[in-house]
mmCIF file of the N, C-alpha and C atoms, coordinates in Angstrom:
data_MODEL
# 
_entry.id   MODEL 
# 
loop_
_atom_site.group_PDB 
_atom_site.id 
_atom_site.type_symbol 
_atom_site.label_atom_id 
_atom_site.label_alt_id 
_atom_site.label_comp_id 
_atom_site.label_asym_id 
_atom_site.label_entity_id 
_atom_site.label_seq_id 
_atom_site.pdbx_PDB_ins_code 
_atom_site.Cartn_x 
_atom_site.Cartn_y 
_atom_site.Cartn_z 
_atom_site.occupancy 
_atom_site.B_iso_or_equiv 
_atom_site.pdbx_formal_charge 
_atom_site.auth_seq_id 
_atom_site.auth_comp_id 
_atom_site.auth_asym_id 
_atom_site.auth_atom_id 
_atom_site.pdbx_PDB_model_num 
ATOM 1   N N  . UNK A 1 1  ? 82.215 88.104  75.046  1.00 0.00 ? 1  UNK A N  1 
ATOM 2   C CA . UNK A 1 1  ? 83.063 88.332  76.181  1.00 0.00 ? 1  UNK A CA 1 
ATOM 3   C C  . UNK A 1 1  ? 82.815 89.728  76.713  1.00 0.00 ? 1  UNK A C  1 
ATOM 4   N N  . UNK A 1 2  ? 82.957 90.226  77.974  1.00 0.00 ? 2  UNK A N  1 
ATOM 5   C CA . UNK A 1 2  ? 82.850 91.475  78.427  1.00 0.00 ? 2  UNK A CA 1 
ATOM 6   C C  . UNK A 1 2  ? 83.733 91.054  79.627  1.00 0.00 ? 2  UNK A C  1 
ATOM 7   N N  . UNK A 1 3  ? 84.798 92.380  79.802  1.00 0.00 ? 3  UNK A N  1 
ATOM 8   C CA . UNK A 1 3  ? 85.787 92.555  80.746  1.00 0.00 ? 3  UNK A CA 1 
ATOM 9   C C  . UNK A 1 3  ? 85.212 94.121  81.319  1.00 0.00 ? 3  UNK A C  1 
ATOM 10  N N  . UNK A 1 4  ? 85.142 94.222  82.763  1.00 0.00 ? 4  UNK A N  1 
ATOM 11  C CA . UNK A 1 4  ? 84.707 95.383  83.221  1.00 0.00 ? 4  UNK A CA 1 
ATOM 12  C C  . UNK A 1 4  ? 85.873 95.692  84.374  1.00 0.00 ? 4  UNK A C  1 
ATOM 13  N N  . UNK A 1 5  ? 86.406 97.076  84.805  1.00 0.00 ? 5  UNK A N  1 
ATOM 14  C CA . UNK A 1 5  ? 86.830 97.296  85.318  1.00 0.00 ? 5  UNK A CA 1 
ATOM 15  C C  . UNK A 1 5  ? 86.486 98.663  86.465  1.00 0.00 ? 5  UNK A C  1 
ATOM 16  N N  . UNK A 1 6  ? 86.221 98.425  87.582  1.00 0.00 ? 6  UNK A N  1 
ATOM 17  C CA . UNK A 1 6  ? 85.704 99.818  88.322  1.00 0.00 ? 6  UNK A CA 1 
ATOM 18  C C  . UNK A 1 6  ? 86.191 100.168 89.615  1.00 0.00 ? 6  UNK A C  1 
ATOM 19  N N  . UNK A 1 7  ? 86.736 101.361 89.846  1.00 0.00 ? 7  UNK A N  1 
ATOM 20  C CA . UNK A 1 7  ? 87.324 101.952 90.744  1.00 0.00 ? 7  UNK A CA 1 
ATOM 21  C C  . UNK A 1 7  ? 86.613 101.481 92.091  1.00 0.00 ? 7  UNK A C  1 
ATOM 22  N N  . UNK A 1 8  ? 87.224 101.748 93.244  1.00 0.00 ? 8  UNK A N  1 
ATOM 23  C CA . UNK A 1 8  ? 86.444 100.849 94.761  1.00 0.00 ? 8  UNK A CA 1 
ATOM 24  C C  . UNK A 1 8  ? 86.512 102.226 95.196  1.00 0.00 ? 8  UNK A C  1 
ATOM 25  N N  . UNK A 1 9  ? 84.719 102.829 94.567  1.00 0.00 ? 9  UNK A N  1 
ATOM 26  C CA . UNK A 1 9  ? 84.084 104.017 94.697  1.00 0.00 ? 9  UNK A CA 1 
ATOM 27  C C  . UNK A 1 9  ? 82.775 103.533 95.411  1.00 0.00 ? 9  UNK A C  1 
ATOM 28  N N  . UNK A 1 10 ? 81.441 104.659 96.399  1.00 0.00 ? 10 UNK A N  1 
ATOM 29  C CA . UNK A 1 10 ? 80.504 104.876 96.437  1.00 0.00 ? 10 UNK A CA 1 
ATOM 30  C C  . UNK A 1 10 ? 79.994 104.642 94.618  1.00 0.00 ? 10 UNK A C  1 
ATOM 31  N N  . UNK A 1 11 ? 80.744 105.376 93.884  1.00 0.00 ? 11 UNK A N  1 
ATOM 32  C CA . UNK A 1 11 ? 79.741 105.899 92.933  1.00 0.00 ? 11 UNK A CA 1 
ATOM 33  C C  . UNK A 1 11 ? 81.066 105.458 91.854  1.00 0.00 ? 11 UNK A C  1 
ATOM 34  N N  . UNK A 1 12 ? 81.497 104.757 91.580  1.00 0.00 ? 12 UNK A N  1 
ATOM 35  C CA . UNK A 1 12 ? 82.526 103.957 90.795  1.00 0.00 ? 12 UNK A CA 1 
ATOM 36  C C  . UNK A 1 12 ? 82.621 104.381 89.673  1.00 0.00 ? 12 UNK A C  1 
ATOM 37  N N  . UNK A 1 13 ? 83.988 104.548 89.035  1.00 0.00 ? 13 UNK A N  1 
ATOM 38  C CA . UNK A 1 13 ? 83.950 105.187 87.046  1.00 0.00 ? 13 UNK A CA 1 
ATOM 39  C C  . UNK A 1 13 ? 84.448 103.882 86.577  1.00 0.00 ? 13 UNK A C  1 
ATOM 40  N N  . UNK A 1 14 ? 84.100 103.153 85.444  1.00 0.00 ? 14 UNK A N  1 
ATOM 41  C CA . UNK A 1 14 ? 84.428 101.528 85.074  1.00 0.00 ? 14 UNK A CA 1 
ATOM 42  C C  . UNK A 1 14 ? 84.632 102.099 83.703  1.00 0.00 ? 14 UNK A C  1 
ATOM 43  N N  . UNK A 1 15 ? 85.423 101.161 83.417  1.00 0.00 ? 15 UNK A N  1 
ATOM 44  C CA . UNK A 1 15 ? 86.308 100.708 81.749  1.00 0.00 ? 15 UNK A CA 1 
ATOM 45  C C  . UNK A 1 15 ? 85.810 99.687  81.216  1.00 0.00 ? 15 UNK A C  1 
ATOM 46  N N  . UNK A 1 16 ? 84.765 99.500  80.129  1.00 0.00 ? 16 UNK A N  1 
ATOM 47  C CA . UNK A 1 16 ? 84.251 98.378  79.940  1.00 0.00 ? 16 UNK A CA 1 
ATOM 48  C C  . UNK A 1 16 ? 84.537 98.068  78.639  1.00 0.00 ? 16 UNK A C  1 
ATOM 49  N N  . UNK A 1 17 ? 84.951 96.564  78.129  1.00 0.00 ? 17 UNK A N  1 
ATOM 50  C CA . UNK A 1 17 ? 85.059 96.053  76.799  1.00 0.00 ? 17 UNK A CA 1 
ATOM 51  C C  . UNK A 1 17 ? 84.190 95.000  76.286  1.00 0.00 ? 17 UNK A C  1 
ATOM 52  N N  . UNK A 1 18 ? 83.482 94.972  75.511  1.00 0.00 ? 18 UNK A N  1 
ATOM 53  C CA . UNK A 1 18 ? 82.093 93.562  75.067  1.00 0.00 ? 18 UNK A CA 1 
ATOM 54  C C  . UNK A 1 18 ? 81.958 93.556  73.882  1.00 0.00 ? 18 UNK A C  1 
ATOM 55  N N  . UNK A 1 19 ? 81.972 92.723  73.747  1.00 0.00 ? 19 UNK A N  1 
ATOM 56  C CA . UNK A 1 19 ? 81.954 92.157  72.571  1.00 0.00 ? 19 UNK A CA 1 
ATOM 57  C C  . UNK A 1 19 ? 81.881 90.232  71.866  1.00 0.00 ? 19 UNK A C  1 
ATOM 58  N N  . UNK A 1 20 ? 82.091 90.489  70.441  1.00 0.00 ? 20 UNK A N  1 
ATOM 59  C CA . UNK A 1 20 ? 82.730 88.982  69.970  1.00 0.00 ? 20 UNK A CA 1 
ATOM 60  C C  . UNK A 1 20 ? 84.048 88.850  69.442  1.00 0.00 ? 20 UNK A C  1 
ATOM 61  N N  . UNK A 1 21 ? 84.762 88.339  70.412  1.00 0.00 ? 21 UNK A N  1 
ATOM 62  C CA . UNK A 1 21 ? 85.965 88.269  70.293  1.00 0.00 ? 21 UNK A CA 1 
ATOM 63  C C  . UNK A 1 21 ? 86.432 86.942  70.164  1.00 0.00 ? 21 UNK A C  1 
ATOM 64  N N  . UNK A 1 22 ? 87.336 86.496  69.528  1.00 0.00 ? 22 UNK A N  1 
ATOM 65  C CA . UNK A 1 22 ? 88.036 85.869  68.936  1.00 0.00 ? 22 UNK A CA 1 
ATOM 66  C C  . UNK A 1 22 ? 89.101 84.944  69.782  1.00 0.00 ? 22 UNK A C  1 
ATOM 67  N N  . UNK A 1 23 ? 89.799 85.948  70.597  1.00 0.00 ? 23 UNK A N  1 
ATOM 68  C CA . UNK A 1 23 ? 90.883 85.464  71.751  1.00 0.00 ? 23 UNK A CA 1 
ATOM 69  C C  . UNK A 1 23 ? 90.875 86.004  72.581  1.00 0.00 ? 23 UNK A C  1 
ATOM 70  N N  . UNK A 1 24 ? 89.962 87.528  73.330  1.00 0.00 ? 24 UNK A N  1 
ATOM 71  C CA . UNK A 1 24 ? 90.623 88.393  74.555  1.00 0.00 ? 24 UNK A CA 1 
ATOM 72  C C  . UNK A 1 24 ? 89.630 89.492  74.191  1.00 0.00 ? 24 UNK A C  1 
ATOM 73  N N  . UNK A 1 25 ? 88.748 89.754  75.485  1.00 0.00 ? 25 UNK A N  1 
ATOM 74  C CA . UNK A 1 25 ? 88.584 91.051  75.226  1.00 0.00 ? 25 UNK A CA 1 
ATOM 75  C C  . UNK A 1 25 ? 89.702 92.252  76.265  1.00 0.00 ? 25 UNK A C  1 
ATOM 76  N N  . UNK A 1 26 ? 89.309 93.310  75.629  1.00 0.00 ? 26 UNK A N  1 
ATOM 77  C CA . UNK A 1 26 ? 90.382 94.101  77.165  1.00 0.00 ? 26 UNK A CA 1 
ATOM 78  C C  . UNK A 1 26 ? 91.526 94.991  75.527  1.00 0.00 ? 26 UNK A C  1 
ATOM 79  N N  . UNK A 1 27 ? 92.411 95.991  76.601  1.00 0.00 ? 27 UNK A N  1 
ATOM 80  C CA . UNK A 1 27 ? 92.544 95.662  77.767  1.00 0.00 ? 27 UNK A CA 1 
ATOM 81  C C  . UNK A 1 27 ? 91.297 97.439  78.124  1.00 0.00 ? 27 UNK A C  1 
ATOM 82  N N  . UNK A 1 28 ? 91.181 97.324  79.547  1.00 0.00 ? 28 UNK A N  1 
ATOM 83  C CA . UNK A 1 28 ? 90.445 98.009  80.238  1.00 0.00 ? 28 UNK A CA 1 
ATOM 84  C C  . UNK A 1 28 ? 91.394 98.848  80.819  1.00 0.00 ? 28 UNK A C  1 
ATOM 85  N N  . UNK A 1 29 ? 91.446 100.073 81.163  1.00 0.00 ? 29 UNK A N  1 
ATOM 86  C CA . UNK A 1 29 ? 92.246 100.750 81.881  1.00 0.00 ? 29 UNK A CA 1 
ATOM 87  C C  . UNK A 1 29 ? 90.895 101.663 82.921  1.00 0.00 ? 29 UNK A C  1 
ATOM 88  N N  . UNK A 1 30 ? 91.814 102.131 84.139  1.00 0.00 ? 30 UNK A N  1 
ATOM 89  C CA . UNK A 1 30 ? 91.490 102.973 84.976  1.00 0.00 ? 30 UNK A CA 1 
ATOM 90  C C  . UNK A 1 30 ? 92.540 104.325 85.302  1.00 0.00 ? 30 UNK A C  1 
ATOM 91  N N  . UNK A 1 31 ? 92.262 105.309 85.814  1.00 0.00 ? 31 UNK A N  1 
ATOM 92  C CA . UNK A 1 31 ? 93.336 106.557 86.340  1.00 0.00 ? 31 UNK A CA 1 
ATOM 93  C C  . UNK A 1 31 ? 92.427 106.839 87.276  1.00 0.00 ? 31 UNK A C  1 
ATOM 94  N N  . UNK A 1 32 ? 93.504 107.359 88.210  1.00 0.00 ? 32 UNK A N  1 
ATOM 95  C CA . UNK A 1 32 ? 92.648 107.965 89.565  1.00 0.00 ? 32 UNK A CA 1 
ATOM 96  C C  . UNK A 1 32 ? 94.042 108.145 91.030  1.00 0.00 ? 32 UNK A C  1 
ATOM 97  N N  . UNK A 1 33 ? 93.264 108.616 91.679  1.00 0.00 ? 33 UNK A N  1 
ATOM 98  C CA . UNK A 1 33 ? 94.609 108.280 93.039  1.00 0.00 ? 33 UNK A CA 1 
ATOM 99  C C  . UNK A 1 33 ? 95.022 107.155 93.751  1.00 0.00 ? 33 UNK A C  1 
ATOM 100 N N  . UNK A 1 34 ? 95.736 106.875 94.505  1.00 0.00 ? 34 UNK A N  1 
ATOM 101 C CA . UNK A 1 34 ? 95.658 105.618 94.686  1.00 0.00 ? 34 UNK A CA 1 
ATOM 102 C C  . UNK A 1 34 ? 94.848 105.314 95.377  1.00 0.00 ? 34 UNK A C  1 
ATOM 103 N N  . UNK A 1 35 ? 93.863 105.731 96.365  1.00 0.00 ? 35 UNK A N  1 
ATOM 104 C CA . UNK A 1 35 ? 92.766 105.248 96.974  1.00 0.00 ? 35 UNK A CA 1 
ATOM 105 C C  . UNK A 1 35 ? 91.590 105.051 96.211  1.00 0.00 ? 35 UNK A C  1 
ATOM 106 N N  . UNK A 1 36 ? 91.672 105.633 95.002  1.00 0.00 ? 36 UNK A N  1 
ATOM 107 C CA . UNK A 1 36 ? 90.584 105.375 93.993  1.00 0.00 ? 36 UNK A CA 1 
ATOM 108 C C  . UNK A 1 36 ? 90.653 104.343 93.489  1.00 0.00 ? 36 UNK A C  1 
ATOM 109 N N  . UNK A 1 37 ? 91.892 104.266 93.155  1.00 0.00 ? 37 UNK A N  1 
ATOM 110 C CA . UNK A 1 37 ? 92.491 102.426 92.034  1.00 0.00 ? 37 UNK A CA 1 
ATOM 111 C C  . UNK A 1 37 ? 92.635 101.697 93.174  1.00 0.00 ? 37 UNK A C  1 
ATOM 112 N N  . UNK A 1 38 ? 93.287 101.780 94.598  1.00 0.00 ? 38 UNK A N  1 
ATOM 113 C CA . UNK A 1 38 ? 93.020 100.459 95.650  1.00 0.00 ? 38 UNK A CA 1 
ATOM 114 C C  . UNK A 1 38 ? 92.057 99.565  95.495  1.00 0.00 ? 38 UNK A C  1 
ATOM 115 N N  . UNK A 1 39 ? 92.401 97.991  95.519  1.00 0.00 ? 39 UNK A N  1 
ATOM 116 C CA . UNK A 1 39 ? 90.687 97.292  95.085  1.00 0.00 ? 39 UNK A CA 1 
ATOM 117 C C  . UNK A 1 39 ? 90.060 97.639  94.557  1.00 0.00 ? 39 UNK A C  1 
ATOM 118 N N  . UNK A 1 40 ? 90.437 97.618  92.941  1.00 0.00 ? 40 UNK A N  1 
ATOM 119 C CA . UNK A 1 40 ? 89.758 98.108  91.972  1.00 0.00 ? 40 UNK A CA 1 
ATOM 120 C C  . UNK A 1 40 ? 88.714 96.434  91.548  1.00 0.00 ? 40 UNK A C  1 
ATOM 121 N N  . UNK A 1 41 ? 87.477 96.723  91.298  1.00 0.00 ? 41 UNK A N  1 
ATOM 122 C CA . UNK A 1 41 ? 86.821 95.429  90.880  1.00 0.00 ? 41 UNK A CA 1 
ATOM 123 C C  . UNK A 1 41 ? 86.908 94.892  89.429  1.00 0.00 ? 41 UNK A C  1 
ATOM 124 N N  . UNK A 1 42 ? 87.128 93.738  89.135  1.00 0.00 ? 42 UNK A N  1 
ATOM 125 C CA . UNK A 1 42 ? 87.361 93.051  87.956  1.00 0.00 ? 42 UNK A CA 1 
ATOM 126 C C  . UNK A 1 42 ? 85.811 92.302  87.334  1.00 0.00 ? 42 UNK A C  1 
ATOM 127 N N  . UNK A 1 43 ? 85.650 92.584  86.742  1.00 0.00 ? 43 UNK A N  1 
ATOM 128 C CA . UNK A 1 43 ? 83.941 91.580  86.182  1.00 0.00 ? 43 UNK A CA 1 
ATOM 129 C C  . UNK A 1 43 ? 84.357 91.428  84.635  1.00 0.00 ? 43 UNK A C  1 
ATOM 130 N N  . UNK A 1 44 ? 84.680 89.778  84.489  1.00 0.00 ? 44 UNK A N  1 
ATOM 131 C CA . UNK A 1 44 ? 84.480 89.471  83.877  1.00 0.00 ? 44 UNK A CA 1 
ATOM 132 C C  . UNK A 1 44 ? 83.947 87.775  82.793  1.00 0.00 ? 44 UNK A C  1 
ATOM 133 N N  . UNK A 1 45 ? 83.140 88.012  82.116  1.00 0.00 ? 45 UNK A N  1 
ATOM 134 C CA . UNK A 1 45 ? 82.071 87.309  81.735  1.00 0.00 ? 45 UNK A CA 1 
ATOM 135 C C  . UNK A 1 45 ? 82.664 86.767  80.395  1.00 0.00 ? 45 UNK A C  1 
ATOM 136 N N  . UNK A 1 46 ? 82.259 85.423  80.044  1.00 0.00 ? 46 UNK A N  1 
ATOM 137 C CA . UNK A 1 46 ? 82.654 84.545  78.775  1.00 0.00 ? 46 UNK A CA 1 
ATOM 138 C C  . UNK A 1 46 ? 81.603 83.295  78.353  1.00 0.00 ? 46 UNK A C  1 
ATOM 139 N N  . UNK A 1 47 ? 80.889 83.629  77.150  1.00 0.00 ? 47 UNK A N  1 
ATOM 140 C CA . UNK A 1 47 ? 80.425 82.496  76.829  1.00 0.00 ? 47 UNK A CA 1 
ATOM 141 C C  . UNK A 1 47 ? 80.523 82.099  75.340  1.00 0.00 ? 47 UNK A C  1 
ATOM 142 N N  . UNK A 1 48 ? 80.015 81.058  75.048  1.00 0.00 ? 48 UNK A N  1 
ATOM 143 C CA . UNK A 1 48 ? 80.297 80.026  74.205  1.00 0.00 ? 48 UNK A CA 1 
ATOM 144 C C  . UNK A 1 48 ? 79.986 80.476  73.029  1.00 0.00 ? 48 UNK A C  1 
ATOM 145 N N  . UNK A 1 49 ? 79.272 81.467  73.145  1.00 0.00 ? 49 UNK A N  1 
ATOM 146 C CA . UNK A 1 49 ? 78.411 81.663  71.598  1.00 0.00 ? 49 UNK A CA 1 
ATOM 147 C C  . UNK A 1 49 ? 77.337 83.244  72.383  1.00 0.00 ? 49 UNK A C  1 
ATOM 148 N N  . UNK A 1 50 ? 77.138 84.181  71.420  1.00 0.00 ? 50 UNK A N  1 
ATOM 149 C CA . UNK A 1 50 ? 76.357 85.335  71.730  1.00 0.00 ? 50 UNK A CA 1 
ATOM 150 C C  . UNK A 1 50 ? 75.070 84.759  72.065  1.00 0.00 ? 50 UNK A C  1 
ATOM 151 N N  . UNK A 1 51 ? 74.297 83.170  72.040  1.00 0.00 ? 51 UNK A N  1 
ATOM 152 C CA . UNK A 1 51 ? 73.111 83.154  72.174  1.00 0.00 ? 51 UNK A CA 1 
ATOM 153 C C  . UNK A 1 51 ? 72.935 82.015  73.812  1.00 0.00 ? 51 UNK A C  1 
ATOM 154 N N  . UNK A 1 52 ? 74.524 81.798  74.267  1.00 0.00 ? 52 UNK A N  1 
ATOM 155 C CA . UNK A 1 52 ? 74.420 81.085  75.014  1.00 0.00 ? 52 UNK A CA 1 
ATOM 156 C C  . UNK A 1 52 ? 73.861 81.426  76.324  1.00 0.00 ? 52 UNK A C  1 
ATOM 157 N N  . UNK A 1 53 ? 73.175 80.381  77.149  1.00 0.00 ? 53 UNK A N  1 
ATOM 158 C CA . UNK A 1 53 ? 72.413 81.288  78.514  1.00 0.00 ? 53 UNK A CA 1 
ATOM 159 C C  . UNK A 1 53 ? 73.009 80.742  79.462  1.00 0.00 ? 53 UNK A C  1 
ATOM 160 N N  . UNK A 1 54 ? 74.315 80.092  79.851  1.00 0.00 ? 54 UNK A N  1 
ATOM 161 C CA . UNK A 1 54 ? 75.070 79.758  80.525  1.00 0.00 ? 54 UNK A CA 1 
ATOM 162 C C  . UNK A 1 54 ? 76.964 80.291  79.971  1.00 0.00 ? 54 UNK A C  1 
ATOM 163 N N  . UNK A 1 55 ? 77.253 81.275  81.177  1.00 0.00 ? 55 UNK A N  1 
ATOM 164 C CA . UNK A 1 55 ? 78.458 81.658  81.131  1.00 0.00 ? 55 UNK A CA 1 
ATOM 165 C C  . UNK A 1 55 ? 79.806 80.631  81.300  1.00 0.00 ? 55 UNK A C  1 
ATOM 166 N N  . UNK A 1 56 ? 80.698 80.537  80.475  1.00 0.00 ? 56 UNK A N  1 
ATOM 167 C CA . UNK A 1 56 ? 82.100 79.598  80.551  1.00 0.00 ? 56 UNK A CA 1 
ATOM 168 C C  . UNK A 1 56 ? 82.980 80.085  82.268  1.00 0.00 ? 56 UNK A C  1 
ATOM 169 N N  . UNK A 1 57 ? 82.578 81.071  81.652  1.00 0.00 ? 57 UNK A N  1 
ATOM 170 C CA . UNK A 1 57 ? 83.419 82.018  82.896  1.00 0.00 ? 57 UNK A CA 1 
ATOM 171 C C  . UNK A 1 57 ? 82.307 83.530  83.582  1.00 0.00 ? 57 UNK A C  1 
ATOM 172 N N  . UNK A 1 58 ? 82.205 83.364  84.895  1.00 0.00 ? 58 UNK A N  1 
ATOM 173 C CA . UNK A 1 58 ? 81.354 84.188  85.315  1.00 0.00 ? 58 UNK A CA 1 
ATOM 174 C C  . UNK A 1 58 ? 81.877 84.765  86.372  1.00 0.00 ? 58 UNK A C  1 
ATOM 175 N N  . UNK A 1 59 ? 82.818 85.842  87.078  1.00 0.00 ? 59 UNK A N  1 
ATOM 176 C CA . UNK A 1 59 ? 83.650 85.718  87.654  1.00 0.00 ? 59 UNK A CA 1 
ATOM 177 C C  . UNK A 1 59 ? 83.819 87.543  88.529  1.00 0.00 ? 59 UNK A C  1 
ATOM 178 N N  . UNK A 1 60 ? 83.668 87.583  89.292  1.00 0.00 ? 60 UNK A N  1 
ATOM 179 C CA . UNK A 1 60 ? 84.114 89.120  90.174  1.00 0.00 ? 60 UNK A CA 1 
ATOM 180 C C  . UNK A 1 60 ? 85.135 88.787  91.007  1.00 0.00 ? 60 UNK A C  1 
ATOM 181 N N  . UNK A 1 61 ? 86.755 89.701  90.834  1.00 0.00 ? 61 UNK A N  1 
ATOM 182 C CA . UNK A 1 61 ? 87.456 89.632  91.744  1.00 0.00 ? 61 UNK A CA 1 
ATOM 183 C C  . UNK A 1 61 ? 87.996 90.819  91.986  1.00 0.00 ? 61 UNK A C  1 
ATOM 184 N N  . UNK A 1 62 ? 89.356 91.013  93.146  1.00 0.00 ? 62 UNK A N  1 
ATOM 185 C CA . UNK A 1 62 ? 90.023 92.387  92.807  1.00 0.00 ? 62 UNK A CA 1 
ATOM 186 C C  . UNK A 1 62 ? 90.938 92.691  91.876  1.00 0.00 ? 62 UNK A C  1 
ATOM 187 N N  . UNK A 1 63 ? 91.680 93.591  91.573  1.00 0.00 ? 63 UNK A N  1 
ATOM 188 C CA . UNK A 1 63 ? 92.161 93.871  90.454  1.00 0.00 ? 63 UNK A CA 1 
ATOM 189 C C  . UNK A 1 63 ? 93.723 94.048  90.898  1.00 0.00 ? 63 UNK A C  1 
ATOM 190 N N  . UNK A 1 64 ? 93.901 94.591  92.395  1.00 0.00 ? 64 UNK A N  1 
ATOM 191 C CA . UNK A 1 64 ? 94.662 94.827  93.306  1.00 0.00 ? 64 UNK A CA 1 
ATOM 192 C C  . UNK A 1 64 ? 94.705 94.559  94.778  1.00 0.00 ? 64 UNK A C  1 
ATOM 193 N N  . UNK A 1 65 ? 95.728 94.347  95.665  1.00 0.00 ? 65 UNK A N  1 
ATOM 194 C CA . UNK A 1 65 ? 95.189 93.570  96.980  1.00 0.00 ? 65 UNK A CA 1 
ATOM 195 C C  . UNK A 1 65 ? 94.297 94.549  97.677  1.00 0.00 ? 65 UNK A C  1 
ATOM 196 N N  . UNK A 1 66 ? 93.127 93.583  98.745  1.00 0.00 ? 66 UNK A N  1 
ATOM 197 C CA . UNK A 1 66 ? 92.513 94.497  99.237  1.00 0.00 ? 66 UNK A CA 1 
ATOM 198 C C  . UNK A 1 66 ? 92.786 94.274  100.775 1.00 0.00 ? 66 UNK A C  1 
ATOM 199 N N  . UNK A 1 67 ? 92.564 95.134  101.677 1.00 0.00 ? 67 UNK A N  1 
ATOM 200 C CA . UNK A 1 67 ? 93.274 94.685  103.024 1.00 0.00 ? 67 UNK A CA 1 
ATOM 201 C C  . UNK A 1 67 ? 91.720 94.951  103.816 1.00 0.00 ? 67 UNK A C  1 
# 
């Protein structure tokens, strides 16, 4: 599993967790101002087994609304 989290930057600072997990990876945190954390991006990835070459879950969204 890998959960990524990154500020809605030019040049973005991300919180990343990967691994083999069991039930959950995370959690991920960010700090910043609020125009830094506004639409912050979410990436996160899940598969079946560390050797699998097809993801369960393959997925980019926001983290917060974006206007």
């Amino acid at each position: 599993m890998k959960l990524k989290l990154c500020t809605h930057r030019t040049e973005p600072r991300c919180d990343t967790d990967e691994g083999s997990f069991s039930q959950y990876a995370g959690p991920v945190t960010i700090t910043g101002t609020h125009s830094e954390i506004f639409c912050s991006k979410v990436t996160a990835v899940m598969k079946s087994s560390k050797t699998a070459t097809v993801a369960l879950i393959d997925r980019v969204s926001s983290a917060t609304p974006c206007n």
